[in-house]
C-alpha positions in Angstrom: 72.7 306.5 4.7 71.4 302.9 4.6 69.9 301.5 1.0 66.2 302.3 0.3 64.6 298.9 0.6 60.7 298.7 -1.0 58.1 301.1 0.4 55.4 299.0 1.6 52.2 301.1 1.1 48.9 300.7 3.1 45.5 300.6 1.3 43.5 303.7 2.1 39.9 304.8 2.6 37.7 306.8 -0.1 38.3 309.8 2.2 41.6 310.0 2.0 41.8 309.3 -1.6 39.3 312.4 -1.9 41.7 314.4 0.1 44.7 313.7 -2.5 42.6 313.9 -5.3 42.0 317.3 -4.2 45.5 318.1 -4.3 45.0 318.8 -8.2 41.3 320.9 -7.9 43.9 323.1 -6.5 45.8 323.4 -9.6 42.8 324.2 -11.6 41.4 327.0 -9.5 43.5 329.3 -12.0 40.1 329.1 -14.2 38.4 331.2 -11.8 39.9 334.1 -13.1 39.8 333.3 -16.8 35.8 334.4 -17.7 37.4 337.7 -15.7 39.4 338.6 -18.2 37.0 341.2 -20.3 35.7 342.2 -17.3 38.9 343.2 -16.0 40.0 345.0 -19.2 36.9 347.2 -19.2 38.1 348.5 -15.9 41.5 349.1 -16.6 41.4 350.2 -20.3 40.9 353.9 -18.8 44.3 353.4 -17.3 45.6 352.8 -20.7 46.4 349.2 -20.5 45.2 346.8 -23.1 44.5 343.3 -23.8 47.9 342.2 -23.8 48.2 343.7 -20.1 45.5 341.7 -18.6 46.0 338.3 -20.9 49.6 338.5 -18.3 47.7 337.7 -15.7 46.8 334.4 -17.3 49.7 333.7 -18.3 52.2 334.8 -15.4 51.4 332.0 -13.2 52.1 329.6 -16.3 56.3 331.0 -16.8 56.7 331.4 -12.6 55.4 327.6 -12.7 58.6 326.6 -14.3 60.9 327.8 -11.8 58.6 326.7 -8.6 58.7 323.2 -10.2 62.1 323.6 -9.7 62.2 324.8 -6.3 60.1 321.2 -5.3 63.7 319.1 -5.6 65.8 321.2 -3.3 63.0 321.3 -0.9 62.1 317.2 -0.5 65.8 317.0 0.2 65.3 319.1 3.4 61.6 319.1 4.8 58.8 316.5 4.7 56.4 316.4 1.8 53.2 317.6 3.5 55.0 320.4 5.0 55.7 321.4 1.4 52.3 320.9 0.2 51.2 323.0 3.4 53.3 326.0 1.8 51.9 325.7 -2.0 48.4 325.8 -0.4 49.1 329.3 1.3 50.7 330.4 -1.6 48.1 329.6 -3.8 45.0 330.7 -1.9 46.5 333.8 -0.4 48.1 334.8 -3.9 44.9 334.2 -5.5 42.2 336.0 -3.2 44.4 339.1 -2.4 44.0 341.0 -5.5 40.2 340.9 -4.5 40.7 342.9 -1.2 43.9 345.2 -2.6 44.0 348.4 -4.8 42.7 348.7 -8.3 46.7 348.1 -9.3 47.5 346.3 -12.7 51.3 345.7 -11.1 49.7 344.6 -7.3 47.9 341.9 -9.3 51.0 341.2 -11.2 52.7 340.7 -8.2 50.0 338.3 -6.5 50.1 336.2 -9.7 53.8 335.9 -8.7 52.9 334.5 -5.9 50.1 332.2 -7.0 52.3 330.9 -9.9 54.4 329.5 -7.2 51.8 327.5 -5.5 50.4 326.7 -9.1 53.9 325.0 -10.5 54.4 323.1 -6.9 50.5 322.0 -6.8 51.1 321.0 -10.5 54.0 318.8 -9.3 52.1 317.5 -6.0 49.1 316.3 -7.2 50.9 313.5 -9.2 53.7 312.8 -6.8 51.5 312.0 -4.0 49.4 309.7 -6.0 53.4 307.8 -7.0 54.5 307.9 -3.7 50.8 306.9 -1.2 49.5 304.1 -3.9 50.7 301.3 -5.6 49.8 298.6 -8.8 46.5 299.1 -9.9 45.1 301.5 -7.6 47.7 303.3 -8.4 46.2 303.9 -12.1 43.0 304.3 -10.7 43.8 307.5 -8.9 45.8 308.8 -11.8 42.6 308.1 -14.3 40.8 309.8 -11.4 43.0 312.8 -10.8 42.6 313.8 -14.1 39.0 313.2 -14.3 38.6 315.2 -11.2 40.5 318.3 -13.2 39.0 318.2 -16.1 35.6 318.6 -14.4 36.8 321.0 -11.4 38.2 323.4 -14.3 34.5 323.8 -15.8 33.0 324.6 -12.1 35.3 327.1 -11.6 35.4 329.0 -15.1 31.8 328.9 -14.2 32.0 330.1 -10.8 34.6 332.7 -12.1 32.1 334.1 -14.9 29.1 334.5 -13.0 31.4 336.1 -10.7 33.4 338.4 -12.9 29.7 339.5 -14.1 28.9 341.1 -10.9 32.1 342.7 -10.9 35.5 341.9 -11.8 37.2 341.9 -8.2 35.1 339.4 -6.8 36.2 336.4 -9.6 39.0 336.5 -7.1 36.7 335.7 -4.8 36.2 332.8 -5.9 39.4 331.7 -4.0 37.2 330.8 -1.2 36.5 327.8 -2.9 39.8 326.3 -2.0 38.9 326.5 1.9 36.7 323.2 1.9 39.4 321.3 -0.3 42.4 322.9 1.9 40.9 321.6 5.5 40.5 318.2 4.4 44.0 318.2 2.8 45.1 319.2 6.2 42.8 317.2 7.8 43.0 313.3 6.0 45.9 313.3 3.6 49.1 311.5 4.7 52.8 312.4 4.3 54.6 310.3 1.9 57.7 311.4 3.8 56.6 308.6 6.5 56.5 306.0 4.3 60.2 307.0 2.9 61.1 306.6 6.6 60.5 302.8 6.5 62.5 302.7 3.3 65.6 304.0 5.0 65.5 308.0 4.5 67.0 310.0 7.3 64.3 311.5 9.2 65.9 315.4 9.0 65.9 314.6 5.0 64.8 312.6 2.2 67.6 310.6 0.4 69.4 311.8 -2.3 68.0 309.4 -5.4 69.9 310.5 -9.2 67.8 311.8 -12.0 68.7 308.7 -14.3 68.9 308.4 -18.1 65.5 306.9 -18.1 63.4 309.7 -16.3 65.5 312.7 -18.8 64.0 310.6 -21.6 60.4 310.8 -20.7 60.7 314.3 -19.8 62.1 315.4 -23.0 59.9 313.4 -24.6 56.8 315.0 -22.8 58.0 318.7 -23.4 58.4 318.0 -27.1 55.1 316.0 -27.0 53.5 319.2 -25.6 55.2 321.9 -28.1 53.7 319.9 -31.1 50.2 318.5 -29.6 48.9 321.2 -27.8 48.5 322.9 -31.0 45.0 321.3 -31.7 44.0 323.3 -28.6 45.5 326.6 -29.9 44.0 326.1 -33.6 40.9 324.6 -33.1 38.8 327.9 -32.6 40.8 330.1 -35.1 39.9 327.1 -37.9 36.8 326.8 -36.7 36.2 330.4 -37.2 38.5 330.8 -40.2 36.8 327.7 -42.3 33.1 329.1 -41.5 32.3 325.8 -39.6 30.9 328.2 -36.9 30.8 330.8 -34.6 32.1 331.2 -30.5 29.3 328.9 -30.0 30.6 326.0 -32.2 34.0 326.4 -30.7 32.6 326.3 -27.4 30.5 323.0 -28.4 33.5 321.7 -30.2 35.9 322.6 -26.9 33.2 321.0 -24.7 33.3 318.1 -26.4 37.0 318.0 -26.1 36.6 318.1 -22.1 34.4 315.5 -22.4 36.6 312.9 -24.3 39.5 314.0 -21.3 37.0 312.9 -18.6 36.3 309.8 -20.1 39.5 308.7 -21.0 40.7 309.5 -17.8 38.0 307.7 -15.6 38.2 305.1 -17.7 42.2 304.9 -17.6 42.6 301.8 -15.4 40.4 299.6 -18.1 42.7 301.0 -21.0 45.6 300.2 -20.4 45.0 296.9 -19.2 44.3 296.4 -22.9 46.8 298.7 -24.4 49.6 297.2 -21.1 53.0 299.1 -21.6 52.3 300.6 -25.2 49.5 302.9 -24.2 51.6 306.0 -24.3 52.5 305.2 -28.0 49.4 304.4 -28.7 47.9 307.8 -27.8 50.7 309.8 -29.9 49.7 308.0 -32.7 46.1 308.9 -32.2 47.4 312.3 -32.1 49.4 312.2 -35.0 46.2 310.3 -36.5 44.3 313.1 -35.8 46.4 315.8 -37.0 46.9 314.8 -40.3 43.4 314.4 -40.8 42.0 318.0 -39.7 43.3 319.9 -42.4 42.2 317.3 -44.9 38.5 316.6 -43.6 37.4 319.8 -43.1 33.8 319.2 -41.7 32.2 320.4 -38.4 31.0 316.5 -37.6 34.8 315.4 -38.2 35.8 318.3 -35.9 33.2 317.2 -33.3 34.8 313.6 -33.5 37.9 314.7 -33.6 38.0 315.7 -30.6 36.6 313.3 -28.8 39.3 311.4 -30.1 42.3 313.6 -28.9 40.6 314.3 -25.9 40.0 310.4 -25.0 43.7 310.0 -25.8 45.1 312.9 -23.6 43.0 311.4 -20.9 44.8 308.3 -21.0 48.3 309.7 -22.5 48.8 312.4 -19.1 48.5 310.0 -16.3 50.1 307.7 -18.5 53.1 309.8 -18.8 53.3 311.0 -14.8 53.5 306.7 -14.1 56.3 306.8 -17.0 58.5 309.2 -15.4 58.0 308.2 -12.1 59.0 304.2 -12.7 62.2 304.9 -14.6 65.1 304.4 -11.5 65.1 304.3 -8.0 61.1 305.4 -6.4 62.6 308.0 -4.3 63.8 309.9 -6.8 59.9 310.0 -8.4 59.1 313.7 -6.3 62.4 314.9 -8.0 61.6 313.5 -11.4 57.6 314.6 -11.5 59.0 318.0 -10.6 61.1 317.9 -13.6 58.9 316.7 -15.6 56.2 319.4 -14.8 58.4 322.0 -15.9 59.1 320.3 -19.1 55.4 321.0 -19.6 55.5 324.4 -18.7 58.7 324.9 -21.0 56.9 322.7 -24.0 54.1 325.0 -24.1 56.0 328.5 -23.6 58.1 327.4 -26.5 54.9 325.9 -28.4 54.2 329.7 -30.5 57.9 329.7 -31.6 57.0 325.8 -32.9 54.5 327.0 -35.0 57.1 329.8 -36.9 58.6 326.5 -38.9 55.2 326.2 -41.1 56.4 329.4 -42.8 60.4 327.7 -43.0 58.4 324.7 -44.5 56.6 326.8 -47.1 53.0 325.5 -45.6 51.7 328.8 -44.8 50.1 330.1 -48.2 48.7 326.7 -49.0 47.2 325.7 -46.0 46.2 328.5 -44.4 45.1 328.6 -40.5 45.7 324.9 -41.0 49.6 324.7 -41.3 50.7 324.0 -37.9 48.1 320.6 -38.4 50.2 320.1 -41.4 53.2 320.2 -39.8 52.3 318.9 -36.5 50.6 315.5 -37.9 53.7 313.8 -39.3 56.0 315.0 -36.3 53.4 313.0 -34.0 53.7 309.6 -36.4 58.0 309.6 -36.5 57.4 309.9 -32.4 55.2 307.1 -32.0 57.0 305.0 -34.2 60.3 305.6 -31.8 57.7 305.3 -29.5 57.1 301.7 -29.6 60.8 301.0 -30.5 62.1 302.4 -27.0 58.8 300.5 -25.2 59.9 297.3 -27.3 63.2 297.2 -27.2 65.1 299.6 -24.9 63.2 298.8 -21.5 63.3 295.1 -21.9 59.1 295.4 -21.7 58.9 297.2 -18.6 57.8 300.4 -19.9 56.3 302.3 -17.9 53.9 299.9 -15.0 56.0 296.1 -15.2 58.5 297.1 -13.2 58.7 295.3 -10.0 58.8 298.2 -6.8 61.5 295.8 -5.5 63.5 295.8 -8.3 63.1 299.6 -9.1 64.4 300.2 -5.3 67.8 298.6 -5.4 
């Protein structure tokens, strides 16, 4: 196999970059069937099952994500890109809208959330590896800032869709699948293969070559997972301190939560701008503003803090997840970046399934009968600082400054 020289990559039209943007409303049409879930329950509780039964269907897409994720590196070493992307859409729209037209079966769903959760984890990897592999410098950020800016707001169509819905009757939230029809055909339609421009950097055309996982894309990975264990518990506490604290009721965590999305959609459309100011430090910047933010809840314990709070956090997580996709994908050779995102996906899905066992160390710390509800805030806060301080020692010191968007695409392919 002849080296990989530099991927030269063409600059495309606003159609096209609708039609990879909609790579990741894909990925987000699991929030159709969240509003479903009481409705669901009130069906099936004469069968005996409870809440714990239908909160699986939620959450079995999120552990079969994992292994799909996995599934994406063996696959780009043996068929093109798009033709992989053309399997994760069947899977996800069939394995979504079945359960509407098949028998009032707890275990039938189970089994078509299977096969949802596998077009879910390789979506989840897609979305951003498309945007790495068609774009390039600062349009490039653009559609990262975008991508998540287009998710944040596609999630709270469909959870809306979903409800209104799911309050007709429960079967037809999976009806809601149809949505992905108009996104689907212009995927098919306008978005290009990346496997063509790995072609003109020397892959085979019967495979894509076979670039290492290196040193540099492990450390982002792990560093995301454990990012996501300890941060994504402002998203899990939130409402029960809300509630707890007497700040509110569901409405005020709804507000609160709203307010949260917000923040996400405007630091991710405005992600470009950002980090031109914040240049290679912007992903410890936004752990510090996490750990910032942590330590603070459980000691200002206002609903106006709360409010601005998280803004904060969710301006920060705008910026900090694309951030982190460009991170991992800039680390060693380019063509390595699907087999690297993929990886780095299911760190996320393993950060967060190990995220409730995270929280047991408030009662090993002794935190629990002082603090209350607000422990893992307690515990979380201070993890967050010691990260972004080693942070901005690896950005400093161990890249040589090209962490994570100096690095020349030359360079990076030799």
């Amino acid at each position: 196999m002849s080296e990989p020289t530099a991927i030269k990559k063409p600059h495309y039209g606003p159609v096209v970059k609708a039609a990879v943007l909609s790579i990741m409303l894909l990925q987000y049409l699991q929030a159709l069937t969240t509003p479903a879930a009481g409705a669901i329950l009130a069906h099936f509780e004469q069968y005996g099952y409870t809440s714990l039964d239908i909160k699986q269907i939620q959450t079995i897409p999120t552990l079969v994500m994992i292994f799909a994720c996995m599934a994406i590196i063996p696959m780009a070493r043996k068929m093109r890109k798009k033709t992989i992307l053309k399997i994760a859409m069947a899977l996800i729209f069939f394995g979504g809208i079945t359960p509407a037209f098949g028998p009032d079966s707890l275990p039938f769903i189970y089994a078509c959330r299977v096969v949802f959760g596998c077009g879910y984890g390789m979506i989840y990897s897609l979305a951003s590896s498309f945007i790495v592999d068609l774009f390039d410098g600062a349009e490039e950020k653009q559609m990262m800032g975008w991508k998540t800016a287009a998710g944040s707001v596609g999630g709270i169509i469909f959870q809306t869709v979903g409800g209104i819905l799911a309050a007709i009757y429960w079967k037809y939230a999976f009806l809601g699948f149809l949505a992905a029809l108009p996104f689907i055909l212009l995927i098919l339609w306008k978005c290009p293969d990346p496997s063509d421009l790995e072609l003109q950097a020397g892959a085979k055309p019967a495979e894509a070559p076979k670039a290492p996982v290196e040193r540099g894309h492990w450390f982002v990975i792990i560093l995301a997972a454990f990012n996501v264990m300890i941060f994504s518990s402002f998203m899990t506490n939130m409402p029960i301190c809300i509630m707890k604290e007497g700040l509110g009721d569901p409405n005020t965590v709804a507000l609160v939560m709203n307010i949260f999305t917000v923040g996400i959609f405007i630091g991710s459309f405005t992600y470009g701008w950002t980090t031109k100011i914040m240049k290679r430090f912007d992903i410890p910047i936004t752990i510090l503003l996490y750990g910032i933010i942590l330590v603070l809840l459980p000691r200002i314990v206002t609903l106006p803090f709360y409010m601005f709070a998280a803004f904060v956090f969710g301006f920060a997580f705008g910026t900090y997840n694309p951030s982190l996709v460009l991170a991992v994908s800039r680390q060693g050779n380019p063509l390595a970046a699907t087999s690297a995102i993929a990886l780095f996906v299911a760190g996320q899905g393993v950060g967060q399934f190990l995220q409730p066992y995270f929280l047991l160390l408030t009662g090993v710390f002794g935190l629990n009968e002082p603090w209350g509800e607000l422990a893992p805030w307690v515990l979380a806060g201070p993890m967050l600082l010691i990260i972004a301080v080693c942070s901005f020692i690896w950005v400093a010191k161990v890249t040589n400054k090209k962490f994570p968007y100096e690095m020349d695409s030359k360079a990076a392919a030799k």
